[in-house]
KOLLOPA-469650 format. One record per residue (C-alpha): residue in one letter; z, y, x. Coordinates in steps of 0.5 Angstrom, whole numbers, plus 500, padded with zeros to 3 digits. Example, Ala and Ser with C-alpha at 12.3 -4.5 7.8 and 13.67 -1.06 7.14 Angstrom:
2
A516491525 S514498527 
END
This chain:
264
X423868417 X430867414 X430861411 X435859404 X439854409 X439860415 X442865410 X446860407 X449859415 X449865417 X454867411 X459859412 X459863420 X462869417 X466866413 X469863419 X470869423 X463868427 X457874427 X451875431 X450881435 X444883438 X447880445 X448873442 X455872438 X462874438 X468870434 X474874430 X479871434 X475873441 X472879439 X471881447 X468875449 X460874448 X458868445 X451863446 X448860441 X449853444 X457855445 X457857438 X453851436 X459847441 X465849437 X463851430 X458845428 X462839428 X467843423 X461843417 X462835417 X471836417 X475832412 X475834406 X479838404 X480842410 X479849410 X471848412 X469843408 X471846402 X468845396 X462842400 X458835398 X455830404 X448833401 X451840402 X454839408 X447836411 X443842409 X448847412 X448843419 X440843418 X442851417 X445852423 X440848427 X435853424 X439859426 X442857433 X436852435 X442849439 X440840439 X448839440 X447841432 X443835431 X448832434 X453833430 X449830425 X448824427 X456824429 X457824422 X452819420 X455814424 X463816423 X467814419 X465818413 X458816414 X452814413 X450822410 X445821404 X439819407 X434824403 X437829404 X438828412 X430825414 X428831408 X431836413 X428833419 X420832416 X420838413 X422841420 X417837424 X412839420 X413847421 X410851425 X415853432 X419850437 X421843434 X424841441 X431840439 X428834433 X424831438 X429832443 X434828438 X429824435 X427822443 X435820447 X439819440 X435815434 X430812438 X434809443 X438806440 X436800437 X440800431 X438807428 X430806431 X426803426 X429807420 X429813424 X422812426 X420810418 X422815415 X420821420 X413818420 X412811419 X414810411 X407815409 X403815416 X398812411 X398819407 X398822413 X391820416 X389820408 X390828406 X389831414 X393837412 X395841418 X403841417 X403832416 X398832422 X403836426 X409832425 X405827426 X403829433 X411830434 X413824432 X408820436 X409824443 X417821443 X416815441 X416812446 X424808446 X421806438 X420798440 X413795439 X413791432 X416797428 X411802431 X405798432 X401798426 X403806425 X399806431 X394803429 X393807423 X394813426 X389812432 X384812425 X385820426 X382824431 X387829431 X392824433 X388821438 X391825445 X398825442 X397818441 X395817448 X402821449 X407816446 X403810449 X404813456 X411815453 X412807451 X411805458 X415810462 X420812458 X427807461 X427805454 X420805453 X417799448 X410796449 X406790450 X401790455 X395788452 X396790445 X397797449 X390796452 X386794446 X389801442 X388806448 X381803448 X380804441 X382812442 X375813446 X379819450 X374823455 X375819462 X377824465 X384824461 X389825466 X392818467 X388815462 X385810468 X392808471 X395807464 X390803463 X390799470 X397798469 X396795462 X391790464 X395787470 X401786464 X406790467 X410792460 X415799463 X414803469 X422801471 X421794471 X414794476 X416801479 X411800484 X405798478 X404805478 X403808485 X398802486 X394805480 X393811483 X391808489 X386804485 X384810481 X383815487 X379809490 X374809484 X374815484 X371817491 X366811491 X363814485 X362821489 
END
């Protein structure tokens, strides 16, 4: 369904020379030459958040460029978008007005459909970087995880869910007592149980081992959960990232195999 903010991108594309067409997108200056959504997201994106008083930036505030980019992320479904975003945040002309941007990534975390270039983006860009985590995950989902648990409504659980499973680089104390507040919701559980393992084998991954151990047991998963008996082996033996103890996990597997066949 066509949103305001995809309307209002697709009419700053035409205003750029840019249209779609039923096999992808074509410009004014190469109206020959098929363009991809990810080709148009390359070199359009980035002119949202020119200089003021270029051609493209004309008349538009920080708030307003912000809801044009999101726009055109809707429209093209491209993650460099995101990161064009973020380049504005964190360029000279930046920081970008913080309600409207993390409003823009809640609310499109929260929708239903393919979500992946804001968890890609949340994952590689605002959560690898120590700078930008703890704000980053605060405001997608740690400032109101307690609101979260408390209404149950399927569009909080959902970005919830999508928050969680790439939450893996956010490091420990920031995304600790979300945990453990989100481990109070069953609906929350398996996604729960993803971002542990994510925060173990991630490069950038953050935990503490036996606190780690102490909330996976909490989440009375099945146990059968696929790599529920190595994550916790490898948490009981201390080891904090898979990159740090490559060979940890391998030994759990074994370990795993083994209890298996004796209990056949």
């Amino acid at each position: 369904m066509e949103t305001q903010d995809m309307e209002a991108a697709r009419r700053w594309l035409a205003d750029q020379g840019v249209s779609r067409v039923p096999d992808g997108w074509v410009s004014a200056e190469a109206p020959g030459t098929l363009l991809t959504a990810g080709q148009v997201a390359q070199s359009w994106a980035g002119d949202v958040f020119a200089e003021a008083g270029d051609v493209f930036a004309e008349d538009l505030e920080a708030a307003d460029q912000v809801r044009l980019a999101f726009g055109l992320l809707d429209l093209l479904g491209e993650y460099w978008v995101t990161c064009e975003i973020r380049f504005a945040d964190q360029g000279p002309e930046g920081p970008l007005p913080a309600d409207v941007l993390w409003d823009g990534y809640r609310r499109r975390l929260e929708a239903d459909g393919n979500a992946e270039p804001l968890t890609y983006s949340l994952w590689v860009d605002w959560f690898e970087d120590r700078g930008t985590a703890a704000t980053a995950f605060a405001e997608v989902l740690g400032n109101d995880i307690d609101r979260v648990v408390a209404e149950r409504s399927e569009p909080l659980l959902r970005r919830a869910r999508r928050v969680l499973e790439c939450s893996g680089p956010v490091p420990w104390q920031v995304k600790a007592p979300v945990y453990l507040v989100a481990a109070r919701e069953p609906a929350l559980r398996a996604a729960l149980f993803h971002g542990l393992r994510a925060s173990y084998h991630d490069v950038h991954g953050d935990l503490e081992p036996f606190a780690a151990l102490a909330l996976l047991d909490r989440l009375e998963l099945p146990p059968d959960t696929r790599h529920l008996a190595e994550l916790r082996h490898v948490l009981a033996c201390g080891h904090k990232n898979h990159y740090r103890s490559p060979d940890a996990w391998e030994e759990a597997l074994r370990s795993a195999a083994a209890g298996y066949s004796d209990s056949t």
